[in-house]
C-alpha positions as CSV (number, residue, x, y, z in Angstrom):
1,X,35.3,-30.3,-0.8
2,X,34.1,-27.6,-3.5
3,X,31.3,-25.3,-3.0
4,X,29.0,-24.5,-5.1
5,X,27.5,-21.3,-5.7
6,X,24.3,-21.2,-6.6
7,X,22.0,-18.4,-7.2
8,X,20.1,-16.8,-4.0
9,X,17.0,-14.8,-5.6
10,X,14.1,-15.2,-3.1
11,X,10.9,-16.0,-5.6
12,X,13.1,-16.2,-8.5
13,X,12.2,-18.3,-11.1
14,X,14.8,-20.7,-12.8
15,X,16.0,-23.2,-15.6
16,X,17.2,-26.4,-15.0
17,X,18.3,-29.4,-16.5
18,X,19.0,-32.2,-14.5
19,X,20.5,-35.7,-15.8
20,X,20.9,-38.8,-14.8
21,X,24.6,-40.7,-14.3
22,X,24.3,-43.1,-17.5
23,X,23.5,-40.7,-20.4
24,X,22.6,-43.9,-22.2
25,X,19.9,-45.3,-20.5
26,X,16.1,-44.4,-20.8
27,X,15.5,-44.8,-17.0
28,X,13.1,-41.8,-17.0
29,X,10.9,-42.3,-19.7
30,X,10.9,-46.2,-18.5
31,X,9.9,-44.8,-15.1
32,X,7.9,-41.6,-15.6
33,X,5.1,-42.5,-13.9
34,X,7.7,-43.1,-10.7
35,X,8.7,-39.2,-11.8
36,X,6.3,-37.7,-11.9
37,X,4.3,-39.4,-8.7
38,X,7.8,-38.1,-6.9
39,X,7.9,-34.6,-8.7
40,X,4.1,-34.2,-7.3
41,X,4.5,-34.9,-3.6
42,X,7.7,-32.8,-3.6
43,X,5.6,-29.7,-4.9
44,X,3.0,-30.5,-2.7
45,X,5.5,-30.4,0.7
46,X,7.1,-27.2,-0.8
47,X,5.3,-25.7,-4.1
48,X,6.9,-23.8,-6.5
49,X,5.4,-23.3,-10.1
50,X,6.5,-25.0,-12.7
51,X,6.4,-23.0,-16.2
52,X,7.8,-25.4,-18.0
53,X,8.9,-29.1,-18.5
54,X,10.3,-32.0,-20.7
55,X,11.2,-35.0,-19.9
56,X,13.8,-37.2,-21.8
57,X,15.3,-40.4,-21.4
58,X,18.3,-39.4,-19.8
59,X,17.3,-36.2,-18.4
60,X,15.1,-33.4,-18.2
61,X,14.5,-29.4,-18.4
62,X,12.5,-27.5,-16.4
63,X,11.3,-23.9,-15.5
64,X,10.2,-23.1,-12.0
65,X,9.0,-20.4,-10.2
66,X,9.2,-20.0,-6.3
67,X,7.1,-18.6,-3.8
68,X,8.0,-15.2,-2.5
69,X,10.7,-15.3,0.0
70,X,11.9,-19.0,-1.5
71,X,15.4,-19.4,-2.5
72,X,15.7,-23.1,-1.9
73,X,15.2,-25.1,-4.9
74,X,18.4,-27.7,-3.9
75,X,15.7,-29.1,-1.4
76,X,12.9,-29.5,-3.9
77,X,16.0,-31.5,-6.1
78,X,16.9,-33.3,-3.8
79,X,13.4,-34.8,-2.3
80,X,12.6,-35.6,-6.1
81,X,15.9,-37.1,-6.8
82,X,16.0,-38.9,-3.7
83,X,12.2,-40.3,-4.0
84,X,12.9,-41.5,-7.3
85,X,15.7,-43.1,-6.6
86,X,13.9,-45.2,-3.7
87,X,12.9,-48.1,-4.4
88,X,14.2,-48.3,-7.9
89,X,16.2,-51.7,-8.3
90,X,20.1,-50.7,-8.3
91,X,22.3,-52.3,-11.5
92,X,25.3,-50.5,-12.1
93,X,27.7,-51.2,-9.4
94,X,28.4,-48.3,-6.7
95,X,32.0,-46.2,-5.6
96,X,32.6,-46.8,-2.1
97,X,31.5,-42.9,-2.2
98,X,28.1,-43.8,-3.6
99,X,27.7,-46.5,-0.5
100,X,29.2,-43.9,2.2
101,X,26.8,-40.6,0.9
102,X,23.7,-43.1,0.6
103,X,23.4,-43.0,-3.0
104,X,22.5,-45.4,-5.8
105,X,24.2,-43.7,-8.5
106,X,21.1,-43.2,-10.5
107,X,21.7,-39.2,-10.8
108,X,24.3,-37.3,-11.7
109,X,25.5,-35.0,-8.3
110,X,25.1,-31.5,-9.9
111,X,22.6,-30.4,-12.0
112,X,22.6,-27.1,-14.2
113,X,20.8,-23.7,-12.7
114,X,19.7,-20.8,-15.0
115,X,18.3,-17.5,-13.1
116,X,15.8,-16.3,-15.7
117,X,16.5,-12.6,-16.0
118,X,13.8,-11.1,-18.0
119,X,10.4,-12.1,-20.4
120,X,12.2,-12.4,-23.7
121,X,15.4,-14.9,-21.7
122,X,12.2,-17.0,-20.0
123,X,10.7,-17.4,-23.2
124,X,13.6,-18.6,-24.8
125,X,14.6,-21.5,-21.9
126,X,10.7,-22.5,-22.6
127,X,11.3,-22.8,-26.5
128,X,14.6,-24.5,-25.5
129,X,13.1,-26.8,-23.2
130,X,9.6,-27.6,-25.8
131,X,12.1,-28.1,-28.9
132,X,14.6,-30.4,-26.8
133,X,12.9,-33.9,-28.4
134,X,13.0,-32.4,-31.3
135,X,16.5,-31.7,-31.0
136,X,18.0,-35.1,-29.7
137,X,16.1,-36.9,-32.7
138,X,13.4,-38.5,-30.8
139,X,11.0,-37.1,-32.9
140,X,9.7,-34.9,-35.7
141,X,7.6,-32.5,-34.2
142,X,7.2,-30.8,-30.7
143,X,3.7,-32.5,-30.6
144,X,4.6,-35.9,-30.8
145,X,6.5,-36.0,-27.5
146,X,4.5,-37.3,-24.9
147,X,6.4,-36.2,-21.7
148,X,6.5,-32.0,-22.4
149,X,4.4,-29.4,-20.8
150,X,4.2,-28.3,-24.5
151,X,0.6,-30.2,-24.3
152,X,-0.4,-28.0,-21.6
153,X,0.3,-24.6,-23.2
154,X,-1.1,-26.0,-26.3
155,X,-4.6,-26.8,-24.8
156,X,-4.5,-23.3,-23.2
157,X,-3.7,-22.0,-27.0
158,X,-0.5,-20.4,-25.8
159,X,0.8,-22.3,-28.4
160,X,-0.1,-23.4,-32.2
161,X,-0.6,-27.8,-32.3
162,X,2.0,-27.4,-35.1
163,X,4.5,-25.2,-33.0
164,X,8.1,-25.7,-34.3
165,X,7.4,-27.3,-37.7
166,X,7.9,-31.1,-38.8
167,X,11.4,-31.9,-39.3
168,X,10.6,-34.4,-41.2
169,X,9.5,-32.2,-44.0
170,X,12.9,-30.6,-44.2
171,X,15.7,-31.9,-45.9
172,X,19.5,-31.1,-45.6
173,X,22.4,-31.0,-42.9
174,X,22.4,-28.2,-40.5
175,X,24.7,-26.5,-37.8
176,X,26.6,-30.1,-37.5
């Protein structure tokens, strides 16, 4: 059985991005509400802060911060991965591995990690993570996404209401 390493920085704060197992399937923004009930009573039984998130149909980004002393974000994961997944109705058919670990097969196992190192790399996972809708075509601007803490930092005037353009108003095939 591999193990994983993962990054042991007491208060440290960190990027994720964590999917669920059919990359085609909207389950999350179908069920946010669910998601974000869960995501609340897991920072409520062990906070951390969370700088930044977006939420997608098939997965999501985030940017937390943990208390002093914290290093265990696989916990936090794993109560809000778990509480979603309970009481969801189950439709694609489970491994014998699925039935055996208790699992419905909603979630990918891993997720990704990212130890922020410094300002300028948590500012740029935050960007990453506002622009991501933008990014997978689901819409034109940064504002128009409904499930993105972009809203948040707007209303504080950390960021401009028209942060990251229109990409509607430009034309032209890029990067691809």
């Amino acid at each position: 059985m591999p193990r994983y390493r993962r990054a042991i920085i007491p208060g440290g704060t960190f990027f994720f991005t964590v999917a669920i197992a059919n990359r085609s399937d909207d389950l999350l923004v179908r069920e946010v509400d669910r998601l974000r009930r869960v995501y609340r009573s897991a920072q409520a039984r062990y906070s951390f802060e969370t700088i930044a998130i977006c939420i997608l149909p098939d997965h999501l980004h985030a940017v937390w911060s943990l208390p002093k002393g914290d290093t265990d974000f696989p916990l936090r994961w794993s109560l809000i991965k778990s509480g979603f997944s309970r009481g969801l109705c189950v439709t694609p058919p489970r491994s014998a591995r699925h039935v055996v670990k208790r699992e419905k097969g909603i979630w990918q196992r891993r997720y990704w990690e990212h130890a922020i190192r410094d300002d300028l790399d948590l500012v740029r996972h935050v960007d990453y993570i506002h622009f991501n809708p933008v990014k997978h075509g689901l819409v034109a601007r940064v504002r128009d996404w409904p499930h993105s803490s972009f809203h948040q930092d707007g209303a504080r005037g950390d960021l401009p209401e028209d942060w990251g353009g229109d990409m509607g108003e430009i034309s032209g095939a890029f990067g691809e």
